[in-house]
C-alpha positions as CSV (number, residue, x, y, z in Angstrom):
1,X,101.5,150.7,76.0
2,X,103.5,149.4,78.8
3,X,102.7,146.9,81.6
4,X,102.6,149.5,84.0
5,X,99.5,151.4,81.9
6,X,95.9,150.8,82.2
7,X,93.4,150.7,79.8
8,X,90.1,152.7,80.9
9,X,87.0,150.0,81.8
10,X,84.8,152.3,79.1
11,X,85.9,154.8,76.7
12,X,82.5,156.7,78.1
13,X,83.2,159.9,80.0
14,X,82.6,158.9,83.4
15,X,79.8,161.3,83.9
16,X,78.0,160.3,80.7
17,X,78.5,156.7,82.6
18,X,77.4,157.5,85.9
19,X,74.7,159.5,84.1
20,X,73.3,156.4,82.2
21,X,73.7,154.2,84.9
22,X,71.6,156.0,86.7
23,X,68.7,155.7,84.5
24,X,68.8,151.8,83.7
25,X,69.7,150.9,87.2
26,X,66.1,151.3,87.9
27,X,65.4,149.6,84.8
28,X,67.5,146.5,85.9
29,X,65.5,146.4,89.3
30,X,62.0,146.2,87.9
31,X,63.1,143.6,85.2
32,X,64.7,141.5,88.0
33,X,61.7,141.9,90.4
34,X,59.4,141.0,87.1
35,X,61.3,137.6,86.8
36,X,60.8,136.8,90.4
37,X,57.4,138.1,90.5
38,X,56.3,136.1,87.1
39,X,57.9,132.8,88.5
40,X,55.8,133.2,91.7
41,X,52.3,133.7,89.1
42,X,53.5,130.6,87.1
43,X,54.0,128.8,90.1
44,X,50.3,129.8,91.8
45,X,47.9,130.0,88.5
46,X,44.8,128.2,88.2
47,X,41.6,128.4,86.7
48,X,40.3,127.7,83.3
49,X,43.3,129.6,81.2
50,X,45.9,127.5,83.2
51,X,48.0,126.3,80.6
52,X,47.9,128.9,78.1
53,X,48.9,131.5,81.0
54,X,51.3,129.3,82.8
55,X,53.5,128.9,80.0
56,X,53.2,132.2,78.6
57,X,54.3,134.0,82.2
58,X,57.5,131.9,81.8
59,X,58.0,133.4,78.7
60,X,57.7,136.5,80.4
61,X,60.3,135.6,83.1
62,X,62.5,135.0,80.3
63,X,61.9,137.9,78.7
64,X,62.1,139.5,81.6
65,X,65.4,138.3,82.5
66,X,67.1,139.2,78.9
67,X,66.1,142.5,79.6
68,X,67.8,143.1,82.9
69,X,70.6,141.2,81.5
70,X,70.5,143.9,78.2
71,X,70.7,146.9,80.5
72,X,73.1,145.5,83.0
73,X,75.7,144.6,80.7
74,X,75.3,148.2,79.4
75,X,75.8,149.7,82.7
76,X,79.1,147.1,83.1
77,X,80.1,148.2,79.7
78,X,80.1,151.9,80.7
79,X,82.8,150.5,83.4
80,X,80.2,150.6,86.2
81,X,78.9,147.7,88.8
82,X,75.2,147.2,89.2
83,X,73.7,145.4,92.5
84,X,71.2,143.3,91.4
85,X,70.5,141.4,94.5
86,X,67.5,140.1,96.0
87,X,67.1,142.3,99.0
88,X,68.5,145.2,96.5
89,X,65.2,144.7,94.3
90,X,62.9,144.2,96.6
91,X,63.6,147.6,98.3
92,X,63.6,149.2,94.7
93,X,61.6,147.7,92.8
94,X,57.6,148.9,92.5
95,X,56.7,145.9,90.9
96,X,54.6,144.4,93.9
97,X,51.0,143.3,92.9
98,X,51.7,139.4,91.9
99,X,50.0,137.7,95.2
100,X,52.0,135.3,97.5
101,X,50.0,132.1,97.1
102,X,47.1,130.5,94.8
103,X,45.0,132.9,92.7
104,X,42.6,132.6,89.1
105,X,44.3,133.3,85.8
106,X,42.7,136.6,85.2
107,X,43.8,137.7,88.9
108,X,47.1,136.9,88.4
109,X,47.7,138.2,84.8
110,X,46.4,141.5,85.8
111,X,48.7,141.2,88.7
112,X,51.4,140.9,86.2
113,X,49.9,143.6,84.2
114,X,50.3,145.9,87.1
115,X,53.9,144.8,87.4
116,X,54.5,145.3,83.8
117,X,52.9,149.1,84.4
118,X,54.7,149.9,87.0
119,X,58.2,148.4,85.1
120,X,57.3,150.7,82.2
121,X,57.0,153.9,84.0
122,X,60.8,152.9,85.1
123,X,61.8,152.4,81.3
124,X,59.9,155.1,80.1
125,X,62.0,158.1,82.7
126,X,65.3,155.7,81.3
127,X,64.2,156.6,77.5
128,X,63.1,160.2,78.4
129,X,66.3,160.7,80.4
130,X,68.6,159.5,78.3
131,X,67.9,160.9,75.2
132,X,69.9,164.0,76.4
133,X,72.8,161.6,78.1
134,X,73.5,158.7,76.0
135,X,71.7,157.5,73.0
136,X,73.0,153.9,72.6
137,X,72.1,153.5,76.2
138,X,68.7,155.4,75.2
139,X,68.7,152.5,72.5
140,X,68.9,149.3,75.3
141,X,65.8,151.0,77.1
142,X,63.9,151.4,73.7
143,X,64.2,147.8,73.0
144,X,63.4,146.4,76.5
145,X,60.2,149.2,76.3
146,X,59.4,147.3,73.1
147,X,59.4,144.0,74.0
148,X,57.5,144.7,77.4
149,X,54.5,146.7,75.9
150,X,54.6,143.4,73.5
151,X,54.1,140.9,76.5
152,X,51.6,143.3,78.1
153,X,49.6,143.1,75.3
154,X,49.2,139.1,75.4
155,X,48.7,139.3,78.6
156,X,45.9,141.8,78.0
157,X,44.3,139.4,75.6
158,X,44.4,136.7,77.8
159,X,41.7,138.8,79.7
160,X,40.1,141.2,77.1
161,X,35.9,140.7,76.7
């Protein structure tokens, strides 16, 4: 190949890209929103649970922010850009419910429950979507859908009777 000659960014067909991009964009918002949103819980918990929920919502953050990382670098990899920032997510993001100042543990992990909820209806039209576009892309979200219903679900039994 000569110097003149470019080598594609993906060896995707740009549609199949554009395609899968379109499905874990969303997926990239709500994870990014989710570690922003989790910070703002850990910061603001109290109550009786404190410690074992503060430290477990940063775990969530980082979680969280693997995730978006996962699916971003997929959309990069299919030779595409991604805008991830702040005022980007907060205008597409649905994950809303974590309060802006002090709340009780129980408030504020099923504020982060809601979050979660309202990520995974995100990941679940990504895995859906992309089983007819592209499967290793189908893949990213099946992990990241994994590993959130697994940090729901310690979340949930930090409130369960």
């Amino acid at each position: 190949m000569s110097k003149s000659q470019t080598v594609p960014t993906t060896a995707i067909d740009p549609t199949v890209a554009a395609a899968a991009a379109q499905f874990l964009s969303p997926v990239v918002h709500s994870m990014q929103a989710l570690v922003v949103n989790g910070k703002q819980a850990h910061w603001h918990v109290r109550g009786a649970n404190f410690v074992g929920v503060h430290e477990f919502l940063d775990t969530v953050v980082a979680h969280a922010m693997d995730f978006a990382d996962t699916a971003a670098e997929r959309i990069v990899a299919l030779g595409l850009p991604i805008d991830a920032r702040v005022g980007t997510v907060a205008t597409k993001s649905a994950t809303t419910q974590v309060p802006a100042g002090f709340a009780s543990s129980d408030d504020l992990v099923r504020a982060v429950i809601a979050d979660i909820d309202a990520a995974l209806v995100e990941i679940k039209a990504a895995v859906d979507g992309l089983d007819e576009v592209d499967l290793t892309s189908q893949d990213v979200a099946i992990e990241i859908q994994r590993g959130l219903e697994k940090d729901r679900w310690f979340l949930v039994s930090h409130i369960a009777a």
